[in-house]
Structure formats: C-alpha cells, structure tokens
C-alpha positions in Angstrom: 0.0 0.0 0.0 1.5 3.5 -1.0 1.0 6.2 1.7 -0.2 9.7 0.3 2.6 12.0 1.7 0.9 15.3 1.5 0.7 17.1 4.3 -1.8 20.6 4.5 -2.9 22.4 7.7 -6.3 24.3 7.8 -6.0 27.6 9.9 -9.0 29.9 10.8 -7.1 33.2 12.0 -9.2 35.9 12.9 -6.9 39.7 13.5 -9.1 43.4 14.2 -8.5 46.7 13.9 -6.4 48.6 16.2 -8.6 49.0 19.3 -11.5 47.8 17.5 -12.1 50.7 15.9 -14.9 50.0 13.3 -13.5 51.4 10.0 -13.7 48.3 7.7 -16.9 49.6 6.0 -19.1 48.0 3.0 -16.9 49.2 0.1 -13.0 49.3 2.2 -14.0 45.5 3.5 -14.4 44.8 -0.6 -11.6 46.1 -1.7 -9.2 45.1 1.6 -10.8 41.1 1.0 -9.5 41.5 -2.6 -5.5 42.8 -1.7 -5.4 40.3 1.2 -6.7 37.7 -1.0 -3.7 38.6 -3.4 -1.1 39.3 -1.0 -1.5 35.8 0.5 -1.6 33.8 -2.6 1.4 35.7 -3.8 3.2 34.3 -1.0 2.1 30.7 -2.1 -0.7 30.4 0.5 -3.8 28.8 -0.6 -6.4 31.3 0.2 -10.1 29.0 0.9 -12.2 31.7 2.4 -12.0 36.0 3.6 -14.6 37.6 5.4 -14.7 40.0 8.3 -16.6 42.8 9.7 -16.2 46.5 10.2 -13.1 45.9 13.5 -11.8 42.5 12.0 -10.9 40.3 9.3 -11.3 35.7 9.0 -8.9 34.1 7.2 -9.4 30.7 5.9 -6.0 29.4 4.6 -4.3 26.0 3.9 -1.0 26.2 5.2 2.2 23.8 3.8 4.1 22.4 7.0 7.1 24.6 5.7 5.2 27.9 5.9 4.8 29.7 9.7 1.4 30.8 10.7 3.1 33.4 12.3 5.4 35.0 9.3 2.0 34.3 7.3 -0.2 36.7 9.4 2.5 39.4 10.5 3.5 39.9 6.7 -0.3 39.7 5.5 -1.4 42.3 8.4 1.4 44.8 7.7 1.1 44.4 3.9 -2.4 44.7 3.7 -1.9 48.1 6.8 0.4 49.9 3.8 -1.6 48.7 1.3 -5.1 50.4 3.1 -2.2 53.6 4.0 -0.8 54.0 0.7 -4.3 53.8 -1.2 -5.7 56.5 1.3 -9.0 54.4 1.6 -9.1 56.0 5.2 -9.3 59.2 6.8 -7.1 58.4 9.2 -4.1 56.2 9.5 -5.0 52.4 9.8 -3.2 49.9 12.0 -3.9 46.5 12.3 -4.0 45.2 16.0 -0.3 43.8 17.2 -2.1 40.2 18.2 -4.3 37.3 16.2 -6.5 34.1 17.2 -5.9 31.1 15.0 -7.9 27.5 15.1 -6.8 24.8 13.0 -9.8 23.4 11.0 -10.3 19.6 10.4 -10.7 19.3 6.4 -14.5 17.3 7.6 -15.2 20.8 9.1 -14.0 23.3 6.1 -17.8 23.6 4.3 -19.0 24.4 8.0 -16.7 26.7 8.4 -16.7 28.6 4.9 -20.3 28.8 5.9 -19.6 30.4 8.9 -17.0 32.9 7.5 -19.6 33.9 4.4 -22.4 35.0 7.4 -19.9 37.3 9.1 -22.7 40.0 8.3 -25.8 38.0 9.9 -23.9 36.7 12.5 -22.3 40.4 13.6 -25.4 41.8 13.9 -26.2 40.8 17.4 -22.5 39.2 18.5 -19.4 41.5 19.1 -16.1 40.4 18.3 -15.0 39.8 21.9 -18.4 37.8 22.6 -17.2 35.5 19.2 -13.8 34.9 20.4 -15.4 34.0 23.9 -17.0 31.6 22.2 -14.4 30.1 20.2 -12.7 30.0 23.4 -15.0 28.1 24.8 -15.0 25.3 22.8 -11.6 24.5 22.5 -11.1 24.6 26.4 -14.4 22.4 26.8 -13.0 19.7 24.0 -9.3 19.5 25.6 
C-alpha cells in the first residue's frame, strides 16, 4: 500500500482593527478582502475563504508544513496596513492590532466553516467580536 505524503494544515485566524475601531466599512471591506486575497496567494498560501466585519478580518487558509502561521499573518497584516495607508481608503491612518486568534480546522469541518465565514454579516449583527472569540474559546477549552 503507497502512503499519500501530502501534508496541508487548515488555519482559521481571525486579527481586528487597532482598538476595534470600526472602519472596515461596505466598500473598504471589498476592496481590503480583494488585496489580502492577493497578498497571501502571492506568497504561495492557498487562500479557501476571507470575510470580516467592520473591527476585523477571518482568514481561511491551507497552510504547507514549511510555511509559519506566524510569518504568514504578520506579513499579511502589515502588507495589507500599507496597502489600506498607501491607497488613502481611510481618513485616518489604519493599523492593524499587534495580536491574532488562529484555530486549525479539520478538512471534515472546512464547508461548516466557509459557511460560517460567508455569514460574518448575519452573525455580527447581534455578536461582538470579543463575545465571538469567547466563544471560540470556549470550545476548545471544553474539548481539551
């Protein structure tokens, strides 16, 4: 019997504006989704699903065991920061918060999760972002 020997990680990682600060509106969270869409693949990472609200951004990606969650998300944020600068889409300077939340994501659990990440609107509309990560907390400390 010959053993497949690829090897992909599924990461949810979910990163907000500095202090929350609601500035991702309609049209910026459009155009943002599109550049961080293309700064990621352009670093060979397999992009599955983007979606956010107005203080933060989900990122659906499929990692190679070679490439660091880390490097992935601190490049991505401060690309996608100078990107939002350098375009002026903002009044005001935009920063990225310094920290991130990452999950990995069973490949049974992707569709459910793509699901999740394409409802970001619905599911915003009566959850903050704290009261989502709370949750997310939750889970994994009730399941280890």
């Amino acid at each position: 019997m010959s053993i497949n020997h690829n090897t992909y990680v599924y990461v949810h990682a979910v990163w907000s504006t500095l202090d929350e600060r609601p500035v991702l509106t309609g049209i910026i969270r459009k155009v943002l989704f599109v550049s961080v869409h293309k700064i990621l693949t352009e670093k060979g990472i397999q992009v599955v699903a983007i979606n956010g609200g107005a203080d933060h951004i989900h990122c659906l990606v499929k990692l190679m065991p070679t490439q660091s969650l880390s490097a992935v998300v601190t490049e991505c944020k401060r690309e996608s920061e100078n990107w939002l600068n350098d375009n002026k889409f903002l009044s005001e300077p935009f920063e990225w918060d310094p920290g991130y939340s990452a999950w990995s994501v069973s490949p049974s659990t992707i569709d459910k999760t793509i699901e999740y990440l394409n409802k970001q609107d619905i599911y915003h509309r009566e959850k903050t972002l704290k009261e989502e990560l709370t949750i997310f907390n939750r889970m994994v400390v009730s399941i280890g």
